[in-house]
N, C-alpha and C positions, 0 to 999 in steps of 0.2 A: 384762719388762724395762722398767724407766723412762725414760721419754726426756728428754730437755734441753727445754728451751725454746723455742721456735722462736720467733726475735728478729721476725717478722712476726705483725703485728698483725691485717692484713685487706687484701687482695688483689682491687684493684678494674682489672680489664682487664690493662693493662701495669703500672699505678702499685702500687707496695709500699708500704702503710703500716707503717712498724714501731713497737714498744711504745717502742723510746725516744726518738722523736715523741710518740708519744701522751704516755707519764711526763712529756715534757719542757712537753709544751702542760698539762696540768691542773697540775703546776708552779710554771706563769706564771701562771696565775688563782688558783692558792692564795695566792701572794703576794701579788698585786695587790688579792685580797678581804681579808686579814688588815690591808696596809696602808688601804685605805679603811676599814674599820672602826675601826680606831686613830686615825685621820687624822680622822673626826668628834670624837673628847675632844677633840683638840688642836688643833680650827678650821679644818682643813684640809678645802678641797673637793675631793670625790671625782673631780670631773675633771680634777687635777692629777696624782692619781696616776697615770689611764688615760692623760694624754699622754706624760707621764715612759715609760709603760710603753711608749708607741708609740716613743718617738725610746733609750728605754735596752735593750729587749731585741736589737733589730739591729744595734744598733751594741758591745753586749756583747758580741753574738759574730761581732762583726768584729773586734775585740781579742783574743779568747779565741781567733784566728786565726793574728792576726797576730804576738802571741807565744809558738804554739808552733812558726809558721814560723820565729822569729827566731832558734830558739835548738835547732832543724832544719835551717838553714840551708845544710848541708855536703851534705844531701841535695835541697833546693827548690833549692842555687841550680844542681843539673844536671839538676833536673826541673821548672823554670819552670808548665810548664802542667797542676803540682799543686797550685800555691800557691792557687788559688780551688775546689780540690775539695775544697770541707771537706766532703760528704758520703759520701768514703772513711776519714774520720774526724781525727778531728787536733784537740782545741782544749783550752785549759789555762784552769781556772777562774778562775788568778790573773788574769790576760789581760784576763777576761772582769770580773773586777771592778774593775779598774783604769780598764779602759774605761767602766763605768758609772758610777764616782764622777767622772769629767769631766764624765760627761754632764750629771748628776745638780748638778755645781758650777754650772757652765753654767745650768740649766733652773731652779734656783733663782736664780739672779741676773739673769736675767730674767723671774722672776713675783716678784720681790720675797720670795723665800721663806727660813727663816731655815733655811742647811744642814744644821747641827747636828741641830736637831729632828727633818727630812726624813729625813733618816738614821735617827735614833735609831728615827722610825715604819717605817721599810720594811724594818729589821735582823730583827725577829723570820722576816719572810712570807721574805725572802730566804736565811736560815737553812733556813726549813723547807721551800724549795724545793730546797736541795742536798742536804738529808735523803732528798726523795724521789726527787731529778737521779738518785743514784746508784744508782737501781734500775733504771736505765735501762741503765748497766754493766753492771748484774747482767744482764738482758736480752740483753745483747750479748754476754757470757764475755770482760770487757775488765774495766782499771784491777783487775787481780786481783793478789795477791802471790806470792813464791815457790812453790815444788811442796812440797805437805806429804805426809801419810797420812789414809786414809780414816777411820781409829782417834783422828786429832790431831780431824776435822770433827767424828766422833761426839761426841767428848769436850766439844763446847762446846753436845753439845743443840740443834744445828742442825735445823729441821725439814726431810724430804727430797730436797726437792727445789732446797735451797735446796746441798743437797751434791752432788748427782745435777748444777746445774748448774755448779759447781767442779770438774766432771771433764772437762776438754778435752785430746782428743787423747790418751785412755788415761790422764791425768796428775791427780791433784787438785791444786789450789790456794790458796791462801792466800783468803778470803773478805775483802779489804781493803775492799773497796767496802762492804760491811757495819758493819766498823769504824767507819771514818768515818760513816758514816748513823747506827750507834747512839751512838756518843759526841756526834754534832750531835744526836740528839735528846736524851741529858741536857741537854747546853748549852742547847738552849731550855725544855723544861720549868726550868732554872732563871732563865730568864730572862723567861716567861713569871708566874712566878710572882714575882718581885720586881719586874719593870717598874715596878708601879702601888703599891711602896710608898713613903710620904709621907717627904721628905728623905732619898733612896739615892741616887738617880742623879740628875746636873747633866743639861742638855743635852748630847749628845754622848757621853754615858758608855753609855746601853744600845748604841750600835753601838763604842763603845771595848770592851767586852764581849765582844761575839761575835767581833769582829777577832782580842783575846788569846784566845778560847776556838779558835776554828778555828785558828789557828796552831799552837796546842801540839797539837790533833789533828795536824792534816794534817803538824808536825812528823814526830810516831811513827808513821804511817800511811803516808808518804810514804817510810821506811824502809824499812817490806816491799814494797813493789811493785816490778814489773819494767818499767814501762813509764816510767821514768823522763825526764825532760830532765836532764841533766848540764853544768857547766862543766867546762873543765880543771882536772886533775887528781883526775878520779871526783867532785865534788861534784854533790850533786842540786839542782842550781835551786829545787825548790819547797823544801826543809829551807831551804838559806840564806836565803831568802824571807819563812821563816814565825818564824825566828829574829830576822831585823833588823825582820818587821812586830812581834814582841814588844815587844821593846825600845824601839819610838818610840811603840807605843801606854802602854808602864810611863812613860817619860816626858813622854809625851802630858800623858797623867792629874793626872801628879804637875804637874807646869808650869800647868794649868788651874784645877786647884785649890789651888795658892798664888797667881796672880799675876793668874788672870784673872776669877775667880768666878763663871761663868757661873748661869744662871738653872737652878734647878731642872724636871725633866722633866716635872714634873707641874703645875708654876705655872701652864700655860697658856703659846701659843704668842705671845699676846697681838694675833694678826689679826684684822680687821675685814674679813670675806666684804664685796664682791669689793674683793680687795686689788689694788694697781697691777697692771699686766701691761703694762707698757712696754718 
């Protein structure tokens, strides 16, 4: 008999480590290496990224907290002294990005740094840290979709144990966390591979890119799962979400390039190492 996974990593005295710790920490150094490497073409010092990374991962997911408390609300607000146990689980990506591009506006405007660029460098690593985020799901037998058949898993050539752990509680499941993972990995292989070509992208457009590329995923993706946040009247939060982020990034785009003409991504960020930090 096959067994599932065991969501524990490695088991030191009383402390649990689990894989979606671990998934979650190599992650954050995936990112942080992809952006410093990128962050050298484009004049940017590598210790800008490691601090961004110190003041933007905790406080991401103090966002990615505090907005799936917000919109939990009918349940935190009669269980008050859940709202800081986020290690019973609880946090919503969107949250967790929202809170980082503040930080990220912020942290640029006082290193004198041009956000636009920042961005467009840190979009690829942060892409391919949700790619991997969500094996950390997978780990846990969470962000799963509906109940399928075991017949529906075979059919998409799953390898087995990747169906073995889509069976919780006698039931298979929809492999959503999957989903999403593979459809962000096309989006960066194609993003990856146009980056660095000559007159494609202005500043700001490789993370206009991933923005419109994860919305229309996390759109359809967002559909089959069961663990949804909702407003009134059945709508799912993160669909309306990933709808209106469309649409201001289509507009975005279009308004940038007629009115504003930003610099090309590849012109150079035009800094002189060490630039202000006032």
């Amino acid at each position: 008999m096959t067994l599932a996974i065991n969501p524990v990593a490695l088991q030191l005295g009383g402390i649990s480590i689990k894989w979606y710790g671990v998934i979650m920490a190599v992650a954050i150094v995936l990112a942080a290496s992809m952006a410093i490497i990128e962050g050298k073409r484009r004049q940017i010092a590598s210790d800008d990224f490691i601090d961004l990374l110190l003041w933007g991962v905790p406080l991401g997911y103090v966002g990615a907290r505090i907005y799936y408390v917000i919109f939990e609300w009918g349940y935190y607000s009669q269980h008050p002294d859940q709202i800081i146990a986020i290690w019973n689980g609880g946090i919503a990506i969107y949250g967790g990005l929202i809170a980082g591009a503040v930080v990220l506006l912020i942290f640029c405007h006082k290193r004198n740094l041009p956000p636009f660029l920042m961005l467009d460098v840190i979009t690829p690593g942060v892409l391919a840290a949700q790619i991997l985020g969500r094996w950390g799901n997978f780990m846990n037998q969470e962000a799963h979709g509906g109940p399928t058949t075991l017949a529906f898993l075979q059919s998409l050539h799953l390898p087995q144990f990747i169906i073995t752990q889509m069976k919780i509680n006698g039931v298979y499941y929809q492999p959503t966390f999957l989903y999403e993972s593979f459809f962000n990995l096309v989006g960066l292989v194609i993003l990856l591979s146009l980056r660095h070509r000559k007159h494609l992208f202005k500043q700001g457009e490789v993370f206009m890119f991933y923005l419109g590329w994860y919305a229309i995923v996390r759109f359809f993706v967002e559909g089959l799962r069961t663990d949804s946040l909702y407003l009134a009247g059945g709508i799912r939060v993160s669909q309306l979400l990933s709808l209106v982020l469309f649409l201001v990034v289509v507009a975005l785009f279009i308004y940038r390039r007629v009115k504003v003409e930003p610099k090309w991504y590849l012109d150079g960020s035009g800094l002189k190492y060490p630039y202000s930090r006032d």
